[in-house]
Backbone as ProteinMPNN parsed JSONL, in Angstrom:
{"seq_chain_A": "XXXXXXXXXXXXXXXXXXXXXXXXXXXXXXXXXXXXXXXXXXXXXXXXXXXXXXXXXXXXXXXXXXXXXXXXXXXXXXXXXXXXXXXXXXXXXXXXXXXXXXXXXXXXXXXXXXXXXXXXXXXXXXXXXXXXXXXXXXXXXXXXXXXXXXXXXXXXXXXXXXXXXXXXXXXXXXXXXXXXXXXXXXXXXXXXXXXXXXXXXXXXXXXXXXXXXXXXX", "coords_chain_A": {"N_chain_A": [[233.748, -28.708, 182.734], [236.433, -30.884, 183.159], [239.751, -31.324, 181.319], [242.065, -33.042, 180.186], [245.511, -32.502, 179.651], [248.14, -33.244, 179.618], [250.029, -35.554, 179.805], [250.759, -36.949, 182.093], [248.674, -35.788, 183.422], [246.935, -37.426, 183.361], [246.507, -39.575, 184.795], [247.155, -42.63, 184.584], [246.094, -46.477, 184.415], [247.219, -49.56, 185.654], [245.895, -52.491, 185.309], [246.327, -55.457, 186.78], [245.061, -58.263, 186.616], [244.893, -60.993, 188.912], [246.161, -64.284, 190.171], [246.022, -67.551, 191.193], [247.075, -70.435, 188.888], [244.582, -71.149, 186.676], [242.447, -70.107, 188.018], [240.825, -68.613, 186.671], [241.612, -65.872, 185.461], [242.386, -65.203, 182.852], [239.858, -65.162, 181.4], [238.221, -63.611, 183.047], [239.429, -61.359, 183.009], [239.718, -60.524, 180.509], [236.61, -59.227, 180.028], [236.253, -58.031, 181.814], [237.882, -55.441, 180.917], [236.468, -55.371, 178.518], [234.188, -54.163, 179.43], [235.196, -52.018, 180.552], [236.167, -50.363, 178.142], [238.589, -50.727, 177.052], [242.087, -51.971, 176.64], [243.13, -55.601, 176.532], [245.706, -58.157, 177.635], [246.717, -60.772, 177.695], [248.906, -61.892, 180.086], [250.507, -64.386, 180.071], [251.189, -64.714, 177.662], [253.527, -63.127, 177.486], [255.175, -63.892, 178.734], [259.278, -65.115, 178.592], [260.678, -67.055, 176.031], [262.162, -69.071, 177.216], [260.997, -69.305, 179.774], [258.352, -70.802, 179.198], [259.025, -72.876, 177.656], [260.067, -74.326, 180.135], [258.055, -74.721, 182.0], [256.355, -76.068, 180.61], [257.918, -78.293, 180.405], [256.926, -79.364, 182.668], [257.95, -78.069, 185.361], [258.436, -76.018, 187.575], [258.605, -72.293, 187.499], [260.916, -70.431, 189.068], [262.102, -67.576, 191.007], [264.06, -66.459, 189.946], [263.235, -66.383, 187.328], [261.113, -65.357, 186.926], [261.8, -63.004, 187.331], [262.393, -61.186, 185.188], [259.757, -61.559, 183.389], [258.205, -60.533, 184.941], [259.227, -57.403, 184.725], [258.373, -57.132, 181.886], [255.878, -57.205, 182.003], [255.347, -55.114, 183.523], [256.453, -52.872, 181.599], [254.921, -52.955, 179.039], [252.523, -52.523, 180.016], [253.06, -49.601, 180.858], [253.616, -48.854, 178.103], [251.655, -49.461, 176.681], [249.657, -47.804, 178.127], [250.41, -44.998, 177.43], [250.144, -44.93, 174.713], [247.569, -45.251, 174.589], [246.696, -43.128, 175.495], [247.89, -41.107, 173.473], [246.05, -41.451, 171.771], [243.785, -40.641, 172.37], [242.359, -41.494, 174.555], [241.428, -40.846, 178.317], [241.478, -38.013, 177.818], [239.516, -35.932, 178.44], [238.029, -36.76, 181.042], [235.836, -35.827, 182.511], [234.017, -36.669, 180.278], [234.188, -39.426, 179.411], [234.148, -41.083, 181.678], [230.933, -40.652, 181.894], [230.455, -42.11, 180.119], [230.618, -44.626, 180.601], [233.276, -45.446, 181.104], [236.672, -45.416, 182.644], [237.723, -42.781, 182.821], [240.433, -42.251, 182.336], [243.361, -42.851, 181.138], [244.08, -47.19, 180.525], [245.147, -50.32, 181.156], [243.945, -53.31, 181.018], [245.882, -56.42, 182.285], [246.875, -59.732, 182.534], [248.069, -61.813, 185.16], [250.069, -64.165, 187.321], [251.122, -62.909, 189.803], [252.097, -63.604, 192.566], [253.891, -63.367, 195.045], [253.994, -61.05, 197.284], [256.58, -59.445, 196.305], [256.473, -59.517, 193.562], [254.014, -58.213, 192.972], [254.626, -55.591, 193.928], [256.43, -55.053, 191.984], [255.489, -54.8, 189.577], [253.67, -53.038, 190.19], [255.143, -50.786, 190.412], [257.213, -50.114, 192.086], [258.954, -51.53, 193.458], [262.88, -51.824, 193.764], [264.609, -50.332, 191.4], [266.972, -51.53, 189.083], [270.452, -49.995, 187.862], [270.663, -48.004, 185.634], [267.67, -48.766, 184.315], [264.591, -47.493, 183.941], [262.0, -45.891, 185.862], [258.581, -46.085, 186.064], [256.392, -43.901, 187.637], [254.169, -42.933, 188.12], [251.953, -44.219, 186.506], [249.564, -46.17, 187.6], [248.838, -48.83, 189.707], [246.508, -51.034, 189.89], [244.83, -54.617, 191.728], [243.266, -57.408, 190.437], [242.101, -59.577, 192.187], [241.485, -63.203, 192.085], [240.054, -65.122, 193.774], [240.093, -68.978, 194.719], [239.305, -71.706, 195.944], [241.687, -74.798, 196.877], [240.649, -77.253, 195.98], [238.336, -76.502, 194.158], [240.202, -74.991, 192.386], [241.802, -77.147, 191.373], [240.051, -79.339, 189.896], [239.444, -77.523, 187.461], [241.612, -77.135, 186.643], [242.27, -79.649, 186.128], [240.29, -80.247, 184.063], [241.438, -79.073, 181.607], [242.648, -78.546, 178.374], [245.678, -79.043, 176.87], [247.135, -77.042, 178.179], [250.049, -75.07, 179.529], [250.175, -75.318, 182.237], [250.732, -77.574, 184.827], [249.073, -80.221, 186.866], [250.185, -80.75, 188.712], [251.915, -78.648, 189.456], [250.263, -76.91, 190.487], [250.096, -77.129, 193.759], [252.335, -75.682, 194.023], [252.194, -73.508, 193.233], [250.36, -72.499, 194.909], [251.544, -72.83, 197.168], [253.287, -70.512, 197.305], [251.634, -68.562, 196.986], [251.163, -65.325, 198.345], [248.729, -64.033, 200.209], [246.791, -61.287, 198.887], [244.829, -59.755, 199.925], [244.648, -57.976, 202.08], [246.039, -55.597, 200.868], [247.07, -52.325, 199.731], [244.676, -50.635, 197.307], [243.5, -53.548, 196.289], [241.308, -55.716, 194.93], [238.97, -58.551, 195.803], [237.971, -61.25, 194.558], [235.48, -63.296, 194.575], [236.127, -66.698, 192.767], [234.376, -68.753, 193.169], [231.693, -68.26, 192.728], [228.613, -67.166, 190.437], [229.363, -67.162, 187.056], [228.595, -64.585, 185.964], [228.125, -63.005, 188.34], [230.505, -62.891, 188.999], [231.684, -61.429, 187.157], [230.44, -59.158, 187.643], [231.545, -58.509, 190.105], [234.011, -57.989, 189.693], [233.922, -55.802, 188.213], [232.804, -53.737, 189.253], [234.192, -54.148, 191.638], [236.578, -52.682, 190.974], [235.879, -50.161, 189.788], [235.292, -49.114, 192.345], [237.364, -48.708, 193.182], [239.244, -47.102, 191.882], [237.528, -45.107, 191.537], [238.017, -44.082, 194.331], [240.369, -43.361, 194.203], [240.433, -41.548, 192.457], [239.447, -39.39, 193.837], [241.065, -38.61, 196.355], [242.751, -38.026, 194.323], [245.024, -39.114, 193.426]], "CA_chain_A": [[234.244, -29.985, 182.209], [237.926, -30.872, 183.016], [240.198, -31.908, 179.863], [243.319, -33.491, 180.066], [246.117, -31.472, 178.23], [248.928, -33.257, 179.163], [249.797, -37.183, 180.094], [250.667, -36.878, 183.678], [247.484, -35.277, 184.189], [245.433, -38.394, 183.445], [247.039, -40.666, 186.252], [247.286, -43.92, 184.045], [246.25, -46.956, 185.537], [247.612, -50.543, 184.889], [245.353, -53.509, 186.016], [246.374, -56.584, 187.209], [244.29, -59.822, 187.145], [245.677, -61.996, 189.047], [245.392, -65.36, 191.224], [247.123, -69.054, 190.74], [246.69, -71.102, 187.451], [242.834, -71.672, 186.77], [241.392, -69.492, 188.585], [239.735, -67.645, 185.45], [242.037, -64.945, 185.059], [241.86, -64.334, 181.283], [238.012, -64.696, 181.18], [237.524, -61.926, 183.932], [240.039, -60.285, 182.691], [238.608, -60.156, 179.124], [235.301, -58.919, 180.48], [236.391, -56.483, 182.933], [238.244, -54.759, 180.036], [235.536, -55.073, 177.582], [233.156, -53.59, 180.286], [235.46, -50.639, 180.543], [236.47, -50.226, 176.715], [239.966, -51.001, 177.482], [242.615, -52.945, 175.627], [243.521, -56.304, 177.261], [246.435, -58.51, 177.368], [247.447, -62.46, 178.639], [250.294, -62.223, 180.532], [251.095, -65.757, 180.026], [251.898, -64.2, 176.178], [254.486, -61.747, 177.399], [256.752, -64.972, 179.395], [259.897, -65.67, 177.791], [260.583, -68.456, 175.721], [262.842, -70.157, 177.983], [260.06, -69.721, 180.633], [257.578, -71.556, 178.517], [259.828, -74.324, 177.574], [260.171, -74.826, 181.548], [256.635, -74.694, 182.714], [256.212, -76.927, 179.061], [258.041, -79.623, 181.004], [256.585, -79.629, 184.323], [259.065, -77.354, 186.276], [257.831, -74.07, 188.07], [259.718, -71.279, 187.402], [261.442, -69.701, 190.042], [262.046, -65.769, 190.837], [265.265, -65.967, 188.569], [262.382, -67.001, 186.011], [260.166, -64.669, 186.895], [261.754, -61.027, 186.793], [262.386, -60.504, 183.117], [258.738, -61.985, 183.116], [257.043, -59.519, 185.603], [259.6, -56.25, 183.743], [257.897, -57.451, 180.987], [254.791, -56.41, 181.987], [255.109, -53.042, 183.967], [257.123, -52.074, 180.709], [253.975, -53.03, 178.353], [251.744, -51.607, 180.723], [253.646, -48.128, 180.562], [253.91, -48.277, 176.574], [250.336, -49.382, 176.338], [248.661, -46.732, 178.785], [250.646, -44.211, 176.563], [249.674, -45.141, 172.969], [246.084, -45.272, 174.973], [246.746, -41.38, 175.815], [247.904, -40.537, 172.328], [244.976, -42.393, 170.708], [242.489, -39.926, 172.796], [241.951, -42.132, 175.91], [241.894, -40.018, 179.28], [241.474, -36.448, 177.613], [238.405, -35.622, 178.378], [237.816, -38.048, 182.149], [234.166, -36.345, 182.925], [232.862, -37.495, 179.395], [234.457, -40.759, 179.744], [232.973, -41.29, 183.042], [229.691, -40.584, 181.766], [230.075, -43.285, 178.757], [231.085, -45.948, 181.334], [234.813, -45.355, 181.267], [237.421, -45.299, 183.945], [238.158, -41.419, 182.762], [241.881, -42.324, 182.766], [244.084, -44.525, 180.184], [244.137, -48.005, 181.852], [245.014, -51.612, 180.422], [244.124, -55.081, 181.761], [246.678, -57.622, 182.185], [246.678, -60.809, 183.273], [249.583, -62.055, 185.91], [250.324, -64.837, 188.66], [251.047, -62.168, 190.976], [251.658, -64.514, 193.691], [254.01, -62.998, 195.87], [254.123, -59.242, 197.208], [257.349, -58.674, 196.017], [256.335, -59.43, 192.625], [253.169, -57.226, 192.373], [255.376, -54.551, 194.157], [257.779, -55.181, 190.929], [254.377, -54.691, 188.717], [253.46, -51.544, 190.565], [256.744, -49.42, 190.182], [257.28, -49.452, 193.611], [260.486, -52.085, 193.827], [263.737, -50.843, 193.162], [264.691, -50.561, 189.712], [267.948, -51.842, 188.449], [270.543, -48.947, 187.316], [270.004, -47.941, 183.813], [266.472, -48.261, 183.689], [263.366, -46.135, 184.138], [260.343, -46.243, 186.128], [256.796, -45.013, 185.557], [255.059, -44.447, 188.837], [253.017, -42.572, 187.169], [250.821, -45.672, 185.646], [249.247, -46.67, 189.013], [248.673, -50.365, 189.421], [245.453, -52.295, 191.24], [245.202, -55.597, 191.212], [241.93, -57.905, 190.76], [242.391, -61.069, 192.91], [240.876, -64.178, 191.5], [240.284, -66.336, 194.983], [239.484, -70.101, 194.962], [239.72, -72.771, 196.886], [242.217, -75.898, 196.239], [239.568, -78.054, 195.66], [238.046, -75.855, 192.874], [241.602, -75.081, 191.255], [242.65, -78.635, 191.115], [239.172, -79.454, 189.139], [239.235, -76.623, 186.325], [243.29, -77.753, 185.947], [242.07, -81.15, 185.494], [239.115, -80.288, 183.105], [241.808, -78.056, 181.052], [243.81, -79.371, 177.609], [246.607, -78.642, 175.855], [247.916, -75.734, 178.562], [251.375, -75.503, 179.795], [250.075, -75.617, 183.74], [250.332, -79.173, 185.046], [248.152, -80.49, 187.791], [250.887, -80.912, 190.244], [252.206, -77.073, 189.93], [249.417, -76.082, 191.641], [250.767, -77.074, 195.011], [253.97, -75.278, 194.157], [251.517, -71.903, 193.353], [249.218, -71.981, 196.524], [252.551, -72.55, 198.961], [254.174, -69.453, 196.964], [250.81, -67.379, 197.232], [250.989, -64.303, 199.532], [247.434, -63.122, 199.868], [246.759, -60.11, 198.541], [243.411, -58.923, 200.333], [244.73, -56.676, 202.641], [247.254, -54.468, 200.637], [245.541, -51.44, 199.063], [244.347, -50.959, 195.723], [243.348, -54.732, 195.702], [239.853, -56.055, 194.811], [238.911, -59.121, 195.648], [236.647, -61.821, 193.857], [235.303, -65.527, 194.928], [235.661, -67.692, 192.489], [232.7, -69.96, 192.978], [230.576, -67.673, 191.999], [228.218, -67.864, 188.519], [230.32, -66.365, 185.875], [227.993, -63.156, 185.955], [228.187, -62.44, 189.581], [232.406, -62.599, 189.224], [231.904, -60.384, 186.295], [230.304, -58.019, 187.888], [232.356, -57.881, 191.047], [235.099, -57.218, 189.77], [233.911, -54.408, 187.75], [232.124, -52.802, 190.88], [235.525, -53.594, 192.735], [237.246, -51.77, 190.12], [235.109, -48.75, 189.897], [235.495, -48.609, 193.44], [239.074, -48.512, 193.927], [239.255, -45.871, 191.16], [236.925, -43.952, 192.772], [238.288, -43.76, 195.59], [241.526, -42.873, 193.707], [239.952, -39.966, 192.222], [239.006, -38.784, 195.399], [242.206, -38.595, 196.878], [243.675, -36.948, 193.22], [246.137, -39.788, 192.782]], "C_chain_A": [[235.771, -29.99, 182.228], [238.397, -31.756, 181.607], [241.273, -31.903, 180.353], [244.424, -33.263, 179.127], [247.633, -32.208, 178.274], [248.744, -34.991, 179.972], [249.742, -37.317, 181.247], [249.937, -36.698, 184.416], [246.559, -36.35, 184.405], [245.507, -39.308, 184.393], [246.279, -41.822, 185.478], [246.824, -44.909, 184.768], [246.687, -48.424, 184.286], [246.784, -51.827, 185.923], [245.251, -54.498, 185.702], [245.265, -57.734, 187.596], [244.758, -61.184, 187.785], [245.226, -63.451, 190.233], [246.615, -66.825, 190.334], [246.009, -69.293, 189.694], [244.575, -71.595, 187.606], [241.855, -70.896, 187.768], [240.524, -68.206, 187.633], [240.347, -65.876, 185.415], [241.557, -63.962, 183.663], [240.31, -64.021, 180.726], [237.807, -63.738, 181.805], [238.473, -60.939, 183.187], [239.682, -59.758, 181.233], [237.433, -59.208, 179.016], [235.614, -57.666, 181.003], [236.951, -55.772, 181.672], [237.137, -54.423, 179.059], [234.269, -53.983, 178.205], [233.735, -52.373, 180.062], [236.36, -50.267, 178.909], [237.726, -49.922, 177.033], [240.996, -52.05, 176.723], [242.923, -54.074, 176.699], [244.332, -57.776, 176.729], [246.305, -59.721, 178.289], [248.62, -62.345, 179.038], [251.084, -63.518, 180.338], [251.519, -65.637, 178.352], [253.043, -63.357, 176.542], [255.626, -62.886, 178.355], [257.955, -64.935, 178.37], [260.057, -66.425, 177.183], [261.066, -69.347, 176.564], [262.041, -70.42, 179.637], [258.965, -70.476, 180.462], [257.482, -72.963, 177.975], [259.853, -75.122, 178.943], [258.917, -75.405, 181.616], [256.139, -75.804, 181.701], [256.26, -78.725, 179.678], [258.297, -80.126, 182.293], [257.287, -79.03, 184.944], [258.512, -75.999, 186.574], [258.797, -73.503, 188.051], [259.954, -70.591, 188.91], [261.575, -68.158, 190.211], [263.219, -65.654, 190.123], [264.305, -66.183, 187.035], [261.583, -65.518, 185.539], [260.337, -63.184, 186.74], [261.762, -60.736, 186.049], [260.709, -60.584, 182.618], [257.887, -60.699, 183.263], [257.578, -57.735, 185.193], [258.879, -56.143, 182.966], [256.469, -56.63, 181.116], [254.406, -55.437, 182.772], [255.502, -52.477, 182.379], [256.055, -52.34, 179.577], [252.816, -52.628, 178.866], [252.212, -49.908, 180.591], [253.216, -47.787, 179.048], [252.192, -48.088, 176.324], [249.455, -48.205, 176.587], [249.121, -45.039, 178.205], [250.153, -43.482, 175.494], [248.03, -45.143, 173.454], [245.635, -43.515, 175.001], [246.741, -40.709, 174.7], [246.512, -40.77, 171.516], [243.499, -41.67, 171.393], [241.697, -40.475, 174.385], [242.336, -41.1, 177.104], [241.635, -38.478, 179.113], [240.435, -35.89, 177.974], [237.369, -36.622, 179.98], [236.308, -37.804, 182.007], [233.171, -36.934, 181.987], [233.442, -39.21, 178.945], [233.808, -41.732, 180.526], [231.885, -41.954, 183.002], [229.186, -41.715, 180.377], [230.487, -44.708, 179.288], [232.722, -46.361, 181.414], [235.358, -45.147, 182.38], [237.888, -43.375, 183.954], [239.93, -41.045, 182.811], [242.466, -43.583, 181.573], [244.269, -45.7, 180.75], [244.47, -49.288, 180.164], [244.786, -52.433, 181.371], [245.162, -55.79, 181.158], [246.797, -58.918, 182.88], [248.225, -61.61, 184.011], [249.521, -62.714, 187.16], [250.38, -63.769, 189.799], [251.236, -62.749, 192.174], [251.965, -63.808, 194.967], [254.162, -61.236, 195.845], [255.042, -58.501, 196.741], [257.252, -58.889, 194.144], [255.254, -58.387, 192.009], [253.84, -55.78, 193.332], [256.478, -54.013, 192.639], [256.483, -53.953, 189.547], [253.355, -53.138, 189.193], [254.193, -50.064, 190.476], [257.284, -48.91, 191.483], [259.066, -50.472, 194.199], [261.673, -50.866, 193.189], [264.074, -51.25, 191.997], [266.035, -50.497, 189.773], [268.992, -50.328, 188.36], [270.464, -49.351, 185.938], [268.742, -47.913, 183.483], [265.842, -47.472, 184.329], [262.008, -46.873, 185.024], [259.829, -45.246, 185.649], [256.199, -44.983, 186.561], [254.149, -43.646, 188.665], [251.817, -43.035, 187.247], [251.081, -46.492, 187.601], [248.834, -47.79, 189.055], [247.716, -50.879, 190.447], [245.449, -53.321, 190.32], [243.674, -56.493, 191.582], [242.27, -59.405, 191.283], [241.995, -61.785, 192.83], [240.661, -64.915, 192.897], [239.435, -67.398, 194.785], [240.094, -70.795, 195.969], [240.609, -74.067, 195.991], [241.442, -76.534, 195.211], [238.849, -77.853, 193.991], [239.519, -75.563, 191.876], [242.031, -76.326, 190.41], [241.272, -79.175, 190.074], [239.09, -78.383, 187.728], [241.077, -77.31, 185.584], [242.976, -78.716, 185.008], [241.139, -80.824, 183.919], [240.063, -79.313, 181.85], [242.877, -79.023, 179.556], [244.548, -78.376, 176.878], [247.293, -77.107, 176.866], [249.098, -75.898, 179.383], [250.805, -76.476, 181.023], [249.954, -77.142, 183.854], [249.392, -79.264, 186.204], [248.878, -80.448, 188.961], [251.931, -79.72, 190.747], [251.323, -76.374, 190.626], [249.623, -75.79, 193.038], [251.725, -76.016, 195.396], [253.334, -73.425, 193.862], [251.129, -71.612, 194.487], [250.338, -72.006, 197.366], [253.216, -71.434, 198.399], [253.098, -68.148, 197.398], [251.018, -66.665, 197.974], [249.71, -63.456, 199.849], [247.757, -61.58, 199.698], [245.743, -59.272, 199.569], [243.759, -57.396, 201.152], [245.816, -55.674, 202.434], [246.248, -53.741, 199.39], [245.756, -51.478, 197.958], [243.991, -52.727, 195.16], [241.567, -55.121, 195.624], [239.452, -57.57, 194.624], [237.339, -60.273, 195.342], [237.021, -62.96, 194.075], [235.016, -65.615, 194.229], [234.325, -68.257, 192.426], [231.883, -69.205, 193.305], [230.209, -67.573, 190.908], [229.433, -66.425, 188.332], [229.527, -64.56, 186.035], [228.524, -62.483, 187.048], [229.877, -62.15, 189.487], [232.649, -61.351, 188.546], [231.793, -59.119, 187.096], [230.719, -57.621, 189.34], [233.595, -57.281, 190.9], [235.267, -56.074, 188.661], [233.101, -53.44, 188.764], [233.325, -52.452, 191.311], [236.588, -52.424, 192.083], [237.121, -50.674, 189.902], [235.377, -48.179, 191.011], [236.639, -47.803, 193.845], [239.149, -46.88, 192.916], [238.78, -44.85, 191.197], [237.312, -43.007, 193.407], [240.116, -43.126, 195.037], [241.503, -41.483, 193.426], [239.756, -39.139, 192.944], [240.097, -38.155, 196.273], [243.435, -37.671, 195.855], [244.997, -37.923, 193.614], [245.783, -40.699, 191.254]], "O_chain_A": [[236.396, -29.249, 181.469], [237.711, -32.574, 180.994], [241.658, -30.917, 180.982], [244.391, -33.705, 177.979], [248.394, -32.003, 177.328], [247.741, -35.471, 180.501], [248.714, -37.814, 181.706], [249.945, -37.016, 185.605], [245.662, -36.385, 185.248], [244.476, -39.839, 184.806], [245.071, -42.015, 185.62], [246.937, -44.662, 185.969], [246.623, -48.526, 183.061], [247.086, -52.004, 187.103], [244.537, -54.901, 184.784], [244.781, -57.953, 188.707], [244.939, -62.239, 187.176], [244.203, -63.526, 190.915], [247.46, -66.914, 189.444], [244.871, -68.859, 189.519], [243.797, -72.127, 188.398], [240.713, -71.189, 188.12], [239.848, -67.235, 187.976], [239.616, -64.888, 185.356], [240.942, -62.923, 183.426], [239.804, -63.148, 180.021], [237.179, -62.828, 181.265], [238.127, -59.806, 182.855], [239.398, -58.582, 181.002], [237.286, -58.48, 178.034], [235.273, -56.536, 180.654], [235.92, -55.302, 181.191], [236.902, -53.241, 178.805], [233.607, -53.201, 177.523], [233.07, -51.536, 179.451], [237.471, -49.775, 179.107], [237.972, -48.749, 177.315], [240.45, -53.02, 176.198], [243.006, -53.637, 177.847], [243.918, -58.445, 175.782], [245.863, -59.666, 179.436], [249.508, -62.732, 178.279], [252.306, -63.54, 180.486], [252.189, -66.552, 177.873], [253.538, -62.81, 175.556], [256.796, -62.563, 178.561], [257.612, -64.708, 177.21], [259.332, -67.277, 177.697], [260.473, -70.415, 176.716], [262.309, -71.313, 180.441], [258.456, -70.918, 181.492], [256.584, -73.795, 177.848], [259.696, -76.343, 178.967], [258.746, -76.578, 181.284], [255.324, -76.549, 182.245], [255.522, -79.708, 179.614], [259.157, -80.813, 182.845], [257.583, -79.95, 185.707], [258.229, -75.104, 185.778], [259.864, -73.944, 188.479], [259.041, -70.33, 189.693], [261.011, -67.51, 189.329], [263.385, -64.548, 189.608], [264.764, -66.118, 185.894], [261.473, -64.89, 184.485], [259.549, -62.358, 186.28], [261.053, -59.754, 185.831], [260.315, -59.884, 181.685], [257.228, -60.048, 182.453], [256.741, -56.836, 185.265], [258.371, -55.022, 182.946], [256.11, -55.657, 180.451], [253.282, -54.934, 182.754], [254.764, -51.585, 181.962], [256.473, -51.574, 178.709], [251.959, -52.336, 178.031], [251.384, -49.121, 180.132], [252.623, -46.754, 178.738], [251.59, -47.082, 175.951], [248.724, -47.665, 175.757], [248.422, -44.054, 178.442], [249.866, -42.308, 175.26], [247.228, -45.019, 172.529], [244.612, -42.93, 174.643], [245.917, -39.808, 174.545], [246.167, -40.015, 170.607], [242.37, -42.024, 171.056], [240.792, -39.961, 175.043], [243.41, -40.507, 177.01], [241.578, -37.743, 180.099], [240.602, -34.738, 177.575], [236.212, -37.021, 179.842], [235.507, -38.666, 181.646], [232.088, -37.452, 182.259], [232.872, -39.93, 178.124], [233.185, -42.758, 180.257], [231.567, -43.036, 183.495], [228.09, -41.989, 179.888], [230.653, -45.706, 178.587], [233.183, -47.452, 181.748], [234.646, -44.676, 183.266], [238.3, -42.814, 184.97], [240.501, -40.014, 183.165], [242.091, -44.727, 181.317], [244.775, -45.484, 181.851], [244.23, -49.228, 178.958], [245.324, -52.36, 182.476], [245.404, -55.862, 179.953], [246.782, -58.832, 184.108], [249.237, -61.871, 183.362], [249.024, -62.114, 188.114], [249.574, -63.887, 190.721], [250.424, -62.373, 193.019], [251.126, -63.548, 195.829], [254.347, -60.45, 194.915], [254.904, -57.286, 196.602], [258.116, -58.292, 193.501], [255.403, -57.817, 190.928], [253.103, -54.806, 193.177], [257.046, -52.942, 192.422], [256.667, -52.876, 188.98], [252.57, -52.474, 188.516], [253.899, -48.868, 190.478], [257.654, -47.793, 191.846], [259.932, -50.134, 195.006], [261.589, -49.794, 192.59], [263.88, -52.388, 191.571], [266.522, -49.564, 190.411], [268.38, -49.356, 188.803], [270.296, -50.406, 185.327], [268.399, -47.221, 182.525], [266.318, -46.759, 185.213], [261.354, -47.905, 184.877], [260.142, -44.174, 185.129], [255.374, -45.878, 186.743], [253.123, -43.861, 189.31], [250.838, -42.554, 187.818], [251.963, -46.96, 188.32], [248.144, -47.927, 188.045], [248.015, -51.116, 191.617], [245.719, -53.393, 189.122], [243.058, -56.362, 192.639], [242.725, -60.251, 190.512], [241.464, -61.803, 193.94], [241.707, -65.553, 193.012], [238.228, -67.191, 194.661], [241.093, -70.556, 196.648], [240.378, -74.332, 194.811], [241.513, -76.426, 193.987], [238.821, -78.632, 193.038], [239.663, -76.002, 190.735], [242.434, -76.45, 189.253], [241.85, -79.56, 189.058], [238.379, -78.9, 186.866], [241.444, -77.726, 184.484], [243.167, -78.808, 183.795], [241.512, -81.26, 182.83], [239.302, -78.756, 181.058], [243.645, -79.955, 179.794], [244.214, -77.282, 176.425], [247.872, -76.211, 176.251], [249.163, -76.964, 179.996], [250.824, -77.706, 181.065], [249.233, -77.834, 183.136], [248.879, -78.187, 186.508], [248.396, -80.174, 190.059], [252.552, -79.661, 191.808], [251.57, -75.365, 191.286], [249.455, -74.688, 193.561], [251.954, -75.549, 196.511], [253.921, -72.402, 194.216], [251.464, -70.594, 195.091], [250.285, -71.267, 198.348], [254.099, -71.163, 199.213], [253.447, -67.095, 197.932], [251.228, -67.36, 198.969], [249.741, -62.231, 199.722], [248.653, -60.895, 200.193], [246.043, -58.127, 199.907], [243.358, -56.247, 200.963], [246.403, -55.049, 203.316], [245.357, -54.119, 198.629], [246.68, -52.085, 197.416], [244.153, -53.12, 194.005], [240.775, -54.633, 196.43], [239.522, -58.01, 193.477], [236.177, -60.153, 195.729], [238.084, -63.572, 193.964], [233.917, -65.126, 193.969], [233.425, -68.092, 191.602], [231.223, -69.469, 194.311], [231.051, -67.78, 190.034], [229.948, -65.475, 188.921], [230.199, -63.543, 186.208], [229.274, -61.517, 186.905], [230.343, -61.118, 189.969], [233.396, -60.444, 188.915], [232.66, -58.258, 187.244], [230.328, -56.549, 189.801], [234.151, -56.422, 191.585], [236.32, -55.557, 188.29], [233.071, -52.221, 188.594], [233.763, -51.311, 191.461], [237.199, -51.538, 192.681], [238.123, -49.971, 189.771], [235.68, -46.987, 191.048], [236.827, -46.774, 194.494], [239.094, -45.756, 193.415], [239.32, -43.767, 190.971], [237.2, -41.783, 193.348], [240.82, -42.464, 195.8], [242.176, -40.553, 193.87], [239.928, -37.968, 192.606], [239.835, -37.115, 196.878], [244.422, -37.015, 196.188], [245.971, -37.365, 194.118], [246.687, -41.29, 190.663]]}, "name": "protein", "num_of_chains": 1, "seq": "XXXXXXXXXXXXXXXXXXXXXXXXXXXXXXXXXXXXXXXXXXXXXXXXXXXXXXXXXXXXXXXXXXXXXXXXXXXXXXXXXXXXXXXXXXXXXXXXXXXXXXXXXXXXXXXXXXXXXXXXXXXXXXXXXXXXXXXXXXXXXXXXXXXXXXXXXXXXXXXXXXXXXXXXXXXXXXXXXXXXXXXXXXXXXXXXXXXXXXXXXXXXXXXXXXXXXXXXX"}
């Protein structure tokens, strides 16, 4: 039975839910966490205020909007998958494993993610500023929400009281950069029942981690 004695050993992970507005982020992402007894966070809680105020009154934020945003959450991903380590998470992977765990400290977060140089930012893989710190450590996949217009623009509509407007959507899908084919990504259709999403993207998730383990990263 291997045991995890020190933090470095457990290879952290930090996972990204991501996809444009309405595509059921925080519900999968809820789920998928609860599936793997995991703590999980709304990224759309960790914006700034003055990004909230924007988006408040119809205006998409821009990438001067968005870096303090997407810092925001590598650097709560790090603290989290920490205080997950101290708190007994990871020590012990093969009886983790065997209780339906990832065998590794991990958080869900939920995050636009649109373009690559933003989930590059959210991975620890851009360059970092001087003065601060990375963690590449805390390894980052990302679960890819995919719909179609059609379906986006209908859940928007059917939605009250949330910043997103109906006519930022445009201004998400021409920013998107698909994700599918950059590794560590797992991707999930949309218009599928709520179950079937669930449980793809806890398959896809298992997978990737897997296959992580496998490799001893």
């Amino acid at each position: 039975m291997t045991v995890a004695t020190d933090y470095a050993d457990t290879k952290p992970l930090l996972i990204i839910v991501m996809g444009p507005a309405s595509c059921g982020k925080s519900t999968i992402g809820e789920e998928l966490a609860d599936s793997l007894h995991i703590p999980f966070y709304d990224g759309d809680d960790l914006h700034p205020k003055a990004n909230v105020d924007k988006m408040s009154a119809g205006h998409p934020l821009n990438d001067d909007d968005r870096l303090p945003w997407l810092k925001l959450i590598r650097a709560h991903g790090e603290a989290d998958a920490r205080r997950a380590w101290e708190n007994g998470d990871g020590r012990n992977p093969d009886k983790e494993r065997a209780e339906g765990k990832l065998g590794r400290p991990a958080i869900v977060i939920t995050c636009s993610a649109l373009k690559k140089w933003y989930r590059d930012i959210l991975r620890g893989d851009a360059e970092v500023p001087p003065g601060e710190h990375n963690h590449p450590k805390l390894r980052t996949i990302f679960v890819y929400c995919k719909g179609s217009e059609e379906l986006l623009k209908a859940r928007i509509a059917a939605r009250v009281g949330h910043f997103m407007k109906p006519n930022m959507l445009a201004s998400q899908l021409a920013t998107l950069e698909d994700p599918s084919n950059e590794p560590g990504v797992v991707v999930v259709d949309i218009a599928a029942s709520k179950e079937e999403v669930a449980e793809r993207a806890l398959s896809g998730t298992r997978a990737v981690v897997k296959e992580l383990d496998a490799r001893g990263l």
